[in-house]
VEXDREN-2710 file (C-alpha; in Angstrom, 1 decimal):
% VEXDREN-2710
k/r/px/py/pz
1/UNK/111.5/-215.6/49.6
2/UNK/110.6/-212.1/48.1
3/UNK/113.9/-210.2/48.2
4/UNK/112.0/-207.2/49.7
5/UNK/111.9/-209.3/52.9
6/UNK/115.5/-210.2/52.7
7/UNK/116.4/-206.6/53.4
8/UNK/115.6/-206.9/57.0
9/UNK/116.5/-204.0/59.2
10/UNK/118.1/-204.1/62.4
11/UNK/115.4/-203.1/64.7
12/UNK/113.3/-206.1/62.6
13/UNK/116.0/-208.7/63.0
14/UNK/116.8/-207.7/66.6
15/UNK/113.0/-208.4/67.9
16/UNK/112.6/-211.5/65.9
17/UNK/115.9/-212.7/67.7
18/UNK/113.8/-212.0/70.7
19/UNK/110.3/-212.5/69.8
20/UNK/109.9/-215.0/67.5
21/UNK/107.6/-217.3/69.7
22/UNK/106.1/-214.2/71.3
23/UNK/105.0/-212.6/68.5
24/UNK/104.8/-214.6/65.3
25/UNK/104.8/-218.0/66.5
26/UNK/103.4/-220.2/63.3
27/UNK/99.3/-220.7/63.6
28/UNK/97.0/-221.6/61.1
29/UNK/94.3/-219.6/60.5
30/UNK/91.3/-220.3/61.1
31/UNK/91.0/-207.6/98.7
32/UNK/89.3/-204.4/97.1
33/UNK/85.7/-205.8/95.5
34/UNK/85.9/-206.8/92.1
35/UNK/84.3/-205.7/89.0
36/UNK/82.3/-207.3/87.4
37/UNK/83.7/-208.8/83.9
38/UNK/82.9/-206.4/80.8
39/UNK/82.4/-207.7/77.6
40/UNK/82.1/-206.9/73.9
41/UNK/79.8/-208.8/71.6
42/UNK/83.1/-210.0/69.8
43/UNK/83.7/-212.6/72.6
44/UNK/86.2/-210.1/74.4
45/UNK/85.8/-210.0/78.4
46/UNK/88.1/-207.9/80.4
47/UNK/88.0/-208.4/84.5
48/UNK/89.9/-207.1/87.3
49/UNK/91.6/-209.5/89.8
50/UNK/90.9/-208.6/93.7
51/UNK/94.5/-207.0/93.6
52/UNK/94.0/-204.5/90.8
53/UNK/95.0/-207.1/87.6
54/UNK/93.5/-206.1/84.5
55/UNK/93.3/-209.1/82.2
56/UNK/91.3/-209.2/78.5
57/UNK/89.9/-212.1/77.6
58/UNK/88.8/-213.0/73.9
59/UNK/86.6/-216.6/73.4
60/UNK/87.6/-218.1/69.9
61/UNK/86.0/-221.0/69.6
62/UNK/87.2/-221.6/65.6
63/UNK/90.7/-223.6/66.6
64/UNK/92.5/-225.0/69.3
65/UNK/95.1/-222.4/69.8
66/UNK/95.8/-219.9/72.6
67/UNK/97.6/-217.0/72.9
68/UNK/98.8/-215.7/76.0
69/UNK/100.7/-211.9/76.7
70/UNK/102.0/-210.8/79.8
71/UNK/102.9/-207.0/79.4
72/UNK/104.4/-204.6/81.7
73/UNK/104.3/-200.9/81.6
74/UNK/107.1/-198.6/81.2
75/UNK/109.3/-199.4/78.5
76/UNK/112.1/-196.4/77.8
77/UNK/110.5/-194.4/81.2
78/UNK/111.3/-197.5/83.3
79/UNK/114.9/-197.0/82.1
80/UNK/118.1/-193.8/81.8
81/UNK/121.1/-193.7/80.2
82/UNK/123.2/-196.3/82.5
83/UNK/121.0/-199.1/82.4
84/UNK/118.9/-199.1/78.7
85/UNK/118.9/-202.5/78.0
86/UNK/117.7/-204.2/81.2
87/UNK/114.5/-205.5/80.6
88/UNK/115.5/-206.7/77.4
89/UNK/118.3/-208.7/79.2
90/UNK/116.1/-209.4/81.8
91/UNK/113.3/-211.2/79.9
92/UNK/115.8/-213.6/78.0
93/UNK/117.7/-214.5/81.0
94/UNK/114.4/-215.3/82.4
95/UNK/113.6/-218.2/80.3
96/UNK/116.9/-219.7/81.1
97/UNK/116.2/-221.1/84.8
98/UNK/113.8/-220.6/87.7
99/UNK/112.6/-221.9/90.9
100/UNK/110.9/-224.5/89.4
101/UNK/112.5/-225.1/86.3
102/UNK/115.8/-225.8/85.0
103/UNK/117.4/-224.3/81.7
104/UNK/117.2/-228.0/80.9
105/UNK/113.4/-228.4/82.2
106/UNK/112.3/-225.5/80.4
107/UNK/113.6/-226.4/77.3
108/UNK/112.3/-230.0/77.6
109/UNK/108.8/-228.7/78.6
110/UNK/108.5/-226.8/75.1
111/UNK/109.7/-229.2/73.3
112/UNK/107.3/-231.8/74.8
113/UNK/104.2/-229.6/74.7
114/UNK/104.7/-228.0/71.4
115/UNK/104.5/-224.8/73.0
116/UNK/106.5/-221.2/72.3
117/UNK/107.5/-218.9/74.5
118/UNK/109.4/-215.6/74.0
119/UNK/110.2/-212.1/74.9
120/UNK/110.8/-208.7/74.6
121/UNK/110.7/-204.9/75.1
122/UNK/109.8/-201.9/73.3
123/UNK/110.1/-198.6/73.9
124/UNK/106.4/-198.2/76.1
125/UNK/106.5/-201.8/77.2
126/UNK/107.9/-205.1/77.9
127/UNK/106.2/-208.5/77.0
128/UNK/106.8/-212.2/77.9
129/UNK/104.6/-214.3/75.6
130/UNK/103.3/-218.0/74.9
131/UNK/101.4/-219.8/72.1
132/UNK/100.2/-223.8/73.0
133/UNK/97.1/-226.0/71.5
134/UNK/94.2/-225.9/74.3
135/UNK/95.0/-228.9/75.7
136/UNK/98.5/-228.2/77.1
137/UNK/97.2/-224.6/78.0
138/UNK/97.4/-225.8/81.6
139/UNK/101.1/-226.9/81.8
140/UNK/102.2/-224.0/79.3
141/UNK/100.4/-221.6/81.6
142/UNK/102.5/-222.8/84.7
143/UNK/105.7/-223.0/82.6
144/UNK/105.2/-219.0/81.2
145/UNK/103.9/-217.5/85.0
146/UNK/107.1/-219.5/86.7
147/UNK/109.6/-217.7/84.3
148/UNK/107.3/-214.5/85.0
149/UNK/107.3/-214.9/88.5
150/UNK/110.5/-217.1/89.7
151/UNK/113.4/-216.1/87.0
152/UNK/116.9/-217.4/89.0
153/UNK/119.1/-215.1/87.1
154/UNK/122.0/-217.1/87.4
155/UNK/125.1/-215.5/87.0
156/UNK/126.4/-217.6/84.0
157/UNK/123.6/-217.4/82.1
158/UNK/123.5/-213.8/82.8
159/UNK/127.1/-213.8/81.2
160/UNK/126.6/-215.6/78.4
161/UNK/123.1/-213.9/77.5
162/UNK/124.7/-210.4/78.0
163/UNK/127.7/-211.7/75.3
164/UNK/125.0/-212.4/72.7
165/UNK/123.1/-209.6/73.2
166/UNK/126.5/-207.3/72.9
167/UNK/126.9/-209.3/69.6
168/UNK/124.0/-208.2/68.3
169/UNK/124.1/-204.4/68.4
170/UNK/127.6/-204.6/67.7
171/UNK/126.4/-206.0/64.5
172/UNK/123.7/-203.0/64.3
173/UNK/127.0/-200.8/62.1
174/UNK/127.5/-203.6/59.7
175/UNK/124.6/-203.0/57.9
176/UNK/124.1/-199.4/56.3
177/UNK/120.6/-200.3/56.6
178/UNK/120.8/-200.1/60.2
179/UNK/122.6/-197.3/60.2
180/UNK/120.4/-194.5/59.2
181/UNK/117.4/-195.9/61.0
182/UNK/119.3/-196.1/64.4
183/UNK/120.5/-192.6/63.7
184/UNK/117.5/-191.1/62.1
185/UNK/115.5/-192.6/65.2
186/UNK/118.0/-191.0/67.7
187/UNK/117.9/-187.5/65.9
188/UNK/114.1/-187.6/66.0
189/UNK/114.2/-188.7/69.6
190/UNK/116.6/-186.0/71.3
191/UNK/115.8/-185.1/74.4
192/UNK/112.6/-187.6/74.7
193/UNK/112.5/-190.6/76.9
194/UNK/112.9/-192.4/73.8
195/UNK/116.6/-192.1/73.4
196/UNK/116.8/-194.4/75.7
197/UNK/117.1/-197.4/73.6
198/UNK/114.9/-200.5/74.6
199/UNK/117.6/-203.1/73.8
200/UNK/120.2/-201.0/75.1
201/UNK/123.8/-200.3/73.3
202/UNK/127.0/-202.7/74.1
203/UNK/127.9/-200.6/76.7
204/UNK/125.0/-200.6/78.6
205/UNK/124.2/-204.1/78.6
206/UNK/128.2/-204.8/79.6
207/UNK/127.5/-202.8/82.8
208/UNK/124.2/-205.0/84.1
209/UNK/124.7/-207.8/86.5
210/UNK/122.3/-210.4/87.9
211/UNK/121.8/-208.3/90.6
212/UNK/120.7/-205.4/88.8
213/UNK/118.5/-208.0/87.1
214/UNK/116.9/-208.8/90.1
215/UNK/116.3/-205.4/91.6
216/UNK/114.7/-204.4/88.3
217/UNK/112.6/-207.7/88.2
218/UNK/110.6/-207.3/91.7
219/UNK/110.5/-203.8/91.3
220/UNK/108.1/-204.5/87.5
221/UNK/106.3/-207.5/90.0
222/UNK/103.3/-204.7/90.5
223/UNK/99.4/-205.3/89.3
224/UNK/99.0/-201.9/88.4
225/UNK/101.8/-202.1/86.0
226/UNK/100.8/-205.8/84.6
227/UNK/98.3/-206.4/81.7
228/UNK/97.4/-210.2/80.8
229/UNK/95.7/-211.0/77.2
230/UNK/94.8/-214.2/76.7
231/UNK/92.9/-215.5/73.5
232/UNK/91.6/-218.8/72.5
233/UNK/88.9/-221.4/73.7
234/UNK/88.8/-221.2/76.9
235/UNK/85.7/-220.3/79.7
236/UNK/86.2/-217.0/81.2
237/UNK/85.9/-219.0/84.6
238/UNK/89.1/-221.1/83.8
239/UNK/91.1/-217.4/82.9
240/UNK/89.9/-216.0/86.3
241/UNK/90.8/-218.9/88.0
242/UNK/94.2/-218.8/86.8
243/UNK/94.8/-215.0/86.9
244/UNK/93.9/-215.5/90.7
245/UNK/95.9/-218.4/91.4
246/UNK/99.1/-217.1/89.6
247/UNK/99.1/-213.6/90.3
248/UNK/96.5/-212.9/93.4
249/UNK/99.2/-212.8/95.7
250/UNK/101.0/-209.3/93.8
251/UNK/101.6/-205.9/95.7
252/UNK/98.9/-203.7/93.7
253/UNK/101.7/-200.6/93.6
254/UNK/100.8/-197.3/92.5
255/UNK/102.3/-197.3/89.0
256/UNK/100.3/-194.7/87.2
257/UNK/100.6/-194.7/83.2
258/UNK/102.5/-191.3/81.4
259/UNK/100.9/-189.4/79.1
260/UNK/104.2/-189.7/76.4
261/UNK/105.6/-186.0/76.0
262/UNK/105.8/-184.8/72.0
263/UNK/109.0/-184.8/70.6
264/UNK/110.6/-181.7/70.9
265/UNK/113.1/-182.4/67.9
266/UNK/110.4/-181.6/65.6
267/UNK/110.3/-177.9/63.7
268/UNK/112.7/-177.9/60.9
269/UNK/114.0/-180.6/58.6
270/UNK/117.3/-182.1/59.4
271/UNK/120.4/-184.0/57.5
272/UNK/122.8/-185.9/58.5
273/UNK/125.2/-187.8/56.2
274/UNK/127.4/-191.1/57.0
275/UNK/130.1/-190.0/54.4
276/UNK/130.9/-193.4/53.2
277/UNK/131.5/-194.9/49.5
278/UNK/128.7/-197.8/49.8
279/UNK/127.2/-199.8/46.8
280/UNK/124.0/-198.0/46.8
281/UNK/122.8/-194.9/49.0
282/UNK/120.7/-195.7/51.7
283/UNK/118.0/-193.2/52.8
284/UNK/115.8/-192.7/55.9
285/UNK/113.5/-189.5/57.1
286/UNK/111.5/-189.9/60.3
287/UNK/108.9/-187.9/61.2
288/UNK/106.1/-187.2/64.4
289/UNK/102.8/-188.9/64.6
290/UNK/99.8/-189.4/65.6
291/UNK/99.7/-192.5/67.9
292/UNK/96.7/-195.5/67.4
293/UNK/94.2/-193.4/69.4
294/UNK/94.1/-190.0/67.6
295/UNK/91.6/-189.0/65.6
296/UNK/94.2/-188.5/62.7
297/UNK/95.9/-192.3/62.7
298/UNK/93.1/-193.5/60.3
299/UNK/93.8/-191.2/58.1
300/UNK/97.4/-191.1/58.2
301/UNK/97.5/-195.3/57.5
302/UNK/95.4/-194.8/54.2
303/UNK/98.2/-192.2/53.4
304/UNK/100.8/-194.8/54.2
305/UNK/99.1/-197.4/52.0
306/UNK/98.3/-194.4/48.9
307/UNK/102.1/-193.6/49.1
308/UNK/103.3/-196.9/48.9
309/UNK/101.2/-197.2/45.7
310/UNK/102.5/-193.9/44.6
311/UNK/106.1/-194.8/45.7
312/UNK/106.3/-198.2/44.0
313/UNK/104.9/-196.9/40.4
314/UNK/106.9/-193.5/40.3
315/UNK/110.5/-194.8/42.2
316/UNK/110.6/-198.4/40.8
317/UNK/108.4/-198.9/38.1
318/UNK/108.9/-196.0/35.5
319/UNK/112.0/-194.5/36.7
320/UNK/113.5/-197.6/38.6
321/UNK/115.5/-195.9/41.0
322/UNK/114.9/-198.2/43.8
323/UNK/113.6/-201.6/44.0
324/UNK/111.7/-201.0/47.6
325/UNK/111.0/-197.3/48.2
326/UNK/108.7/-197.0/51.5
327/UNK/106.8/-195.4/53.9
328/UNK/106.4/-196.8/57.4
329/UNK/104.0/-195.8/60.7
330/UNK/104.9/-197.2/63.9
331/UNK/103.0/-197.8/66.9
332/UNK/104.1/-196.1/70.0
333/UNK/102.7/-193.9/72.6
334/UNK/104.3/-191.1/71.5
335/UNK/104.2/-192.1/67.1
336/UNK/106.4/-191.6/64.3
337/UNK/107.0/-193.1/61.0
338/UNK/109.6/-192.9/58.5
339/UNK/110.1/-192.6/54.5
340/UNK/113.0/-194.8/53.0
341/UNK/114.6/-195.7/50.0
342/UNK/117.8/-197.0/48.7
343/UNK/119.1/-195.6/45.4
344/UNK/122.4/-194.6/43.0
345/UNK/120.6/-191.4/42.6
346/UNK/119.7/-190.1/46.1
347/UNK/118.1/-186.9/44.7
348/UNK/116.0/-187.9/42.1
349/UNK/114.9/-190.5/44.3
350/UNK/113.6/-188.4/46.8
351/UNK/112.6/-186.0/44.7
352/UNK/110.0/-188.0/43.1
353/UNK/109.1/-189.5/46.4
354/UNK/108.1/-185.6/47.8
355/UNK/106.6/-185.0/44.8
356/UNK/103.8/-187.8/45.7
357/UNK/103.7/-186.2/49.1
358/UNK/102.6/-183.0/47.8
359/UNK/100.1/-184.6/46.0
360/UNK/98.6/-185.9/48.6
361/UNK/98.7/-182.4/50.3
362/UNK/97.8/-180.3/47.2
363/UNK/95.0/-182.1/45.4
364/UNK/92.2/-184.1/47.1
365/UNK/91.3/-187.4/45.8
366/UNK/88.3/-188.2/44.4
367/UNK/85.9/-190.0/46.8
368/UNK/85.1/-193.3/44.8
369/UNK/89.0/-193.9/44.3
370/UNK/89.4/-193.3/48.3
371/UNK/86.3/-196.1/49.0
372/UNK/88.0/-198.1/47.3
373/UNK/91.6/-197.8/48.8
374/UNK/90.4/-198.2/52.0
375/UNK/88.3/-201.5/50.5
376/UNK/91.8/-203.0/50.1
377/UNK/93.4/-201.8/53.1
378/UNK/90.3/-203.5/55.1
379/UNK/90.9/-206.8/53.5
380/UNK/94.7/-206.7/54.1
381/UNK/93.4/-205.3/58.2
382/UNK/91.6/-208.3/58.4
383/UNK/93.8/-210.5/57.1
384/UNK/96.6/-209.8/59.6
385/UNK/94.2/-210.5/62.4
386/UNK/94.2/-214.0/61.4
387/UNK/96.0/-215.7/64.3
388/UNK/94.6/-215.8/68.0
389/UNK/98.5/-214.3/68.3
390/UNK/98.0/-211.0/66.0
391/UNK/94.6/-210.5/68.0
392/UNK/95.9/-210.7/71.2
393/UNK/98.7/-208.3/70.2
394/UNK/96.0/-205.8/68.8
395/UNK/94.0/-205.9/72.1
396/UNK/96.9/-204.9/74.2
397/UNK/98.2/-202.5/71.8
398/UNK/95.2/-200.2/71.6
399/UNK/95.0/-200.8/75.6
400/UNK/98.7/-199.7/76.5
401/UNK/98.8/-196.9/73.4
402/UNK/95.5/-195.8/73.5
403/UNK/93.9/-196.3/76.7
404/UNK/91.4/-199.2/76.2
405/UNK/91.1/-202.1/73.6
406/UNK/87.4/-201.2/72.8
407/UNK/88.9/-198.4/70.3
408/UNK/90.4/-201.5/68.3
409/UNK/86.2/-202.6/67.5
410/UNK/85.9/-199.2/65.9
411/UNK/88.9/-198.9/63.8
412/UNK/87.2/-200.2/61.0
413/UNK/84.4/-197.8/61.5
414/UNK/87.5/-195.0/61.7
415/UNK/89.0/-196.1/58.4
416/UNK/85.9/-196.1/56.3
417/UNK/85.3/-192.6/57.7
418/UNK/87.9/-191.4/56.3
419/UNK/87.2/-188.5/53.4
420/UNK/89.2/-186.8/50.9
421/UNK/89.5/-183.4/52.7
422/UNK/91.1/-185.9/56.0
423/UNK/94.0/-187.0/53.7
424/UNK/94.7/-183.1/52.4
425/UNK/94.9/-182.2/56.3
426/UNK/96.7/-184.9/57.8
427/UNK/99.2/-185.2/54.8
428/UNK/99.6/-181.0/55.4
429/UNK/100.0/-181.9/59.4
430/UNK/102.6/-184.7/59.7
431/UNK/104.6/-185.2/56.0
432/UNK/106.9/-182.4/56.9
433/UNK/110.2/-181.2/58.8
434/UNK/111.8/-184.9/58.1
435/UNK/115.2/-186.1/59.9
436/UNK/116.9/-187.6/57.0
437/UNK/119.8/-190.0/57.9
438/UNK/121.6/-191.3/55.1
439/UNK/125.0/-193.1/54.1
440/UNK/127.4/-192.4/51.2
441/UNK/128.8/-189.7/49.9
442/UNK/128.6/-186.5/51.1
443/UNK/129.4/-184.6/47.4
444/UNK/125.9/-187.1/46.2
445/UNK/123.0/-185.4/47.9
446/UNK/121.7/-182.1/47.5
447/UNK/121.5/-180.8/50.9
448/UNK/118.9/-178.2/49.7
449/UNK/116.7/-180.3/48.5
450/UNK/116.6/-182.7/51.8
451/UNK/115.7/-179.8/53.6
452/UNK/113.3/-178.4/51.5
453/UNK/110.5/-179.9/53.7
END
């Protein structure tokens, strides 16, 4: 395996813990009135149950794979400072026993069917996910609803999932690594809903019983909260029938979306140090930005992709500073994304990494270099859509972060719109006032220069 990928962060290692099945489970390629279904000409239907159930449905009829999500709304607003954690807790203990399964059942039943199923939350959602062939759709279905609807949260179990989970973000100051992205997150996210981690700290989770589980479980049980994404071959009549039969019975609630407030931590740069002697310095700078459904994300990802190229030639290749300097662009309701590196020579590291920045910011590039960039970054688009599992993920993300799933069938069209005079702007806009969190010592970095944009 590429070494690059060895260096996984915490946040990284933490979901996969918790996701693995969910979201990167192993496919080959390849009685209010109800409205009526709308579809796309890309085989995607979405429908409403008679209870106020939003569901999207994609048809592909190119393997025998399908994909289901279950989301729920909320993420860090569904959560304060006494209970961050909970719905990550929740969600695993939820696959460990309900009122039709055993721990023992479950397990059994996935291992039989061939099926995955996984879970877990981030900071505007929560999702409980599975991936089965077509023809054991039917009992995987039952299986995923049961733990959605019918999770016993026995008290052992609660224990002994609360112990592991302690484990890991005990583990999360281990890692220098995970140290500056924790803190640079936190100093970005003052004051915002976000500092509420999703997966909680040790101390949080240590405070949650089953009971809390439970009160927290019926209270998420709400249509208007819920999203269901299903993909793969299967009639849009079979997906209604099931969405009706599973989760027709629902209170409709009045859970009403937030618009996610701007981060307030945001006009002037910002350093702090972890004054530790380390091996090599690690590096991270956050930064605001725009979320998926702002006019300025296309434009921002070709920056992300440019600077990488920038990044890798200047920082590792000439001057070999670092062997993975990066830029990174998250998706959340409220965005950010962040500028790493690890190096013995923090400052001329970042240095050269701002000076590519203000390239991007002072000179505009010329348009037939631009086509093709973005040429490249469609191929590698399309590529990562392979899976009925990545499409199903891309539905509900532009649905939850931007508002509705039809703006994913024009992001290509958004990209390839992109002009040189876009990148000038938007690199201007957001490639500024950067929280820099960073370990070693103190007397190595030039506090000056950290700050200096």
């Amino acid at each position: 395996m590429d070494s690059k990928f060895q260096m996984i962060n915490f946040k990284f290692l933490f979901a996969a813990c918790l996701l693995w099945s969910a979201l990167g489970f192993a496919q080959t390629p390849v009685p209010a009135p109800v409205p009526k279904p709308v579809a796309s000409n890309d085989g995607t239907t979405e429908f409403t149950t008679s209870n106020g159930l939003k569901v999207i449905h994609r048809a592909v009829t190119g393997n025998e794979v399908v994909a289901t999500r279950i989301y729920f709304r909320g993420g860090s607003n569904n959560i304060n400072e006494k209970n961050a954690g909970i719905e990550t807790l929740l969600w695993e203990v939820a696959q460990l026993g309900t009122k039709n399964y055993s721990k023992s059942q479950i397990n059994r039943e996935k291992d039989r069917l061939g099926t995955g199923i996984g879970a877990g939350s981030t900071y505007d959602f929560s999702v409980i996910a599975s991936i089965c062939i077509r023809k054991h759709f039917d009992r995987t279905w039952n299986l995923l609803t049961d733990i959605t609807m019918n999770p016993t949260f026995d008290e052992k179990e609660v224990a002994l999932e609360k112990d592991k989970l302690i484990s890991r973000l005990r583990q999360e100051h281990d890692d220098p690594e995970n140290q500056v992205e924790s803190l640079s997150d936190r100093m970005l996210y003052t004051a915002h809903p976000y500092s509420n981690r999703p997966y909680g700290t040790p101390e949080t989770i240590a405070r949650l019983t089953a009971a809390d589980l439970k009160a927290h479980h019926l209270a998420q049980l709400l249509t208007s909260r819920m999203l269901v994404v299903i993909v793969g071959n299967l009639p849009l009549e079979e997906v209604k029938r099931k969405a009706e039969a599973s989760f027709g019975k629902l209170p409709r609630g009045d859970y009403k979306a937030k618009a996610g407030p701007a981060f307030t931590n945001n006009e002037k740069p910002e350093l702090q140090v972890i004054d530790k002697v380390v091996p090599t310095n690690y590096i991270r700078g956050t930064f605001p930005a725009p979320a998926i459904g702002d006019p300025d994300y296309p434009a921002l990802m070709v920056i992300k992709e440019i600077l990488m190229g920038l990044f890798k030639i200047e920082v590792r290749d000439k001057r070999n500073l670092s062997y993975a300097p990066g830029i990174d662009l998250s998706s959340m309701v409220t965005n950010s994304g962040s500028i790493s590196v690890s190096t013995p020579k923090p400052n001329e590291a970042i240095r050269v990494m701002f000076e590519q920045i203000e390239i991007l910011q002072r000179v505009f590039i010329r348009e037939e270099y631009l086509n093709s960039i973005v040429i490249g970054f469609l191929t590698t688009y399309y590529r990562n859509l392979e899976t009925n599992a990545s499409q199903a993920a891309r539905l509900a993300e532009y649905e939850l972060l931007a508002g509705d799933w039809r703006k994913a069938n024009t992001w290509l069209d958004d990209v390839a719109k992109v002009k040189p005079e876009d990148l000038n702007r938007v690199a201007n806009k957001y490639l500024r006032n950067f929280h820099f969190a960073v370990v070693g010592q103190a007397k190595d970095f030039d506090r000056s220069l950290f700050l200096s944009k």
